[in-house]
C-alpha positions as CSV (number, residue, x, y, z in Angstrom):
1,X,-232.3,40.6,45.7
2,X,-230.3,42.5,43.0
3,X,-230.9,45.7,42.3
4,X,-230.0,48.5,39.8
5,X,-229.4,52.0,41.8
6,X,-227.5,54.8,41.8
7,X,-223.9,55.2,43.9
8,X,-222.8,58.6,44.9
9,X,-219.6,60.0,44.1
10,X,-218.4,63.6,43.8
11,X,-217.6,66.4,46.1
12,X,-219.8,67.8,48.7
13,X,-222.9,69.7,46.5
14,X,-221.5,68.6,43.5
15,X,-222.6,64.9,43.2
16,X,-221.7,62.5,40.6
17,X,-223.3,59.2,40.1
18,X,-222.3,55.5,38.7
19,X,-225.0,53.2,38.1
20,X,-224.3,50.2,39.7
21,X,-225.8,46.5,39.3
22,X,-225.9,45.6,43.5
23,X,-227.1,43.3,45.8
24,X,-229.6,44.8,48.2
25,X,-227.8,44.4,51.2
26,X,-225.3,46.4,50.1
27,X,-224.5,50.0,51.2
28,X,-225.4,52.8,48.7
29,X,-221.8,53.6,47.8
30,X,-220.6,49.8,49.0
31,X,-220.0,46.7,46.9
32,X,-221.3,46.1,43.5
33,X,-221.6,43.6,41.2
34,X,-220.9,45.8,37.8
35,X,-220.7,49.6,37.2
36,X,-223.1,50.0,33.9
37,X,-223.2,54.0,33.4
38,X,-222.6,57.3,34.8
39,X,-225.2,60.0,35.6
40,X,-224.4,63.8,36.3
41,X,-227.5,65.7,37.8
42,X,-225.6,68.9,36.4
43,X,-225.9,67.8,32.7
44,X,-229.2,67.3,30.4
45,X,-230.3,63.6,31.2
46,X,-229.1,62.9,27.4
47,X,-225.3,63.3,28.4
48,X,-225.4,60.2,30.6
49,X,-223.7,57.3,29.7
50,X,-225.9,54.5,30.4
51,X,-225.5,50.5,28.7
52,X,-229.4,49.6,28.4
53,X,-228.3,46.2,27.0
54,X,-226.8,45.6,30.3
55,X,-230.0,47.2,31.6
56,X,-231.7,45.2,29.9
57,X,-230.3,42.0,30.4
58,X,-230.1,42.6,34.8
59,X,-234.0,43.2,34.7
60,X,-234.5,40.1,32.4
61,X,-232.7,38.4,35.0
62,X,-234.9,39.2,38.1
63,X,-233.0,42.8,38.9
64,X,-235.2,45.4,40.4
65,X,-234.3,49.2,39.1
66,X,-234.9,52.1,41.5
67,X,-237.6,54.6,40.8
68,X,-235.1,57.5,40.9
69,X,-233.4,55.7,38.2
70,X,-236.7,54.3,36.2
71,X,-237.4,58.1,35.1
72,X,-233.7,59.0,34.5
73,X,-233.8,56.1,32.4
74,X,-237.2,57.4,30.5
75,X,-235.4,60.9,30.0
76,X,-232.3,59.1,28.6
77,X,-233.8,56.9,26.4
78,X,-236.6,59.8,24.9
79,X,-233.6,62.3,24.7
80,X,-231.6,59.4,22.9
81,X,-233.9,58.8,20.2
82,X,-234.8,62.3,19.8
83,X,-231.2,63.1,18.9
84,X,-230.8,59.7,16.4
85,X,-233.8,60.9,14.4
């Protein structure tokens, strides 16, 4: 099963995140299929740099996302469209 999640980078109490297209069986911070944004816990949620297309076109193709990263996505995309209007 493929899965969208977050992998951990950054210093100790200062984390960093990439979010990563992955096969399940991989470790958190292990191999991954394609890197598709960054997330900082630090910054607003709008800062992150996050390709919904690619998004977009893992779930159409039977990718599960991660709940942690199904309401960063929701905070990304109403901060987003906030700042375009």
């Amino acid at each position: 099963m493929v899965k969208i999640r977050l992998s951990r980078f950054g210093t100790k109490k200062h984390p960093f995140y990439h979010v990563v297209v992955t096969d399940a069986k991989y470790k958190r911070d292990g191999r991954f299929l394609e890197q598709i944004g960054t997330y900082d816990p630090a910054k607003p949620n709008a800062e992150a740099t996050i390709d919904h297309a690619r998004v977009e076109y893992w779930t159409a193709h039977g990718a599960q996302v991660s709940e942690t990263l199904q309401k960063i996505l929701r905070d990304h995309k109403k901060a987003t469209s906030v700042q375009a209007a």
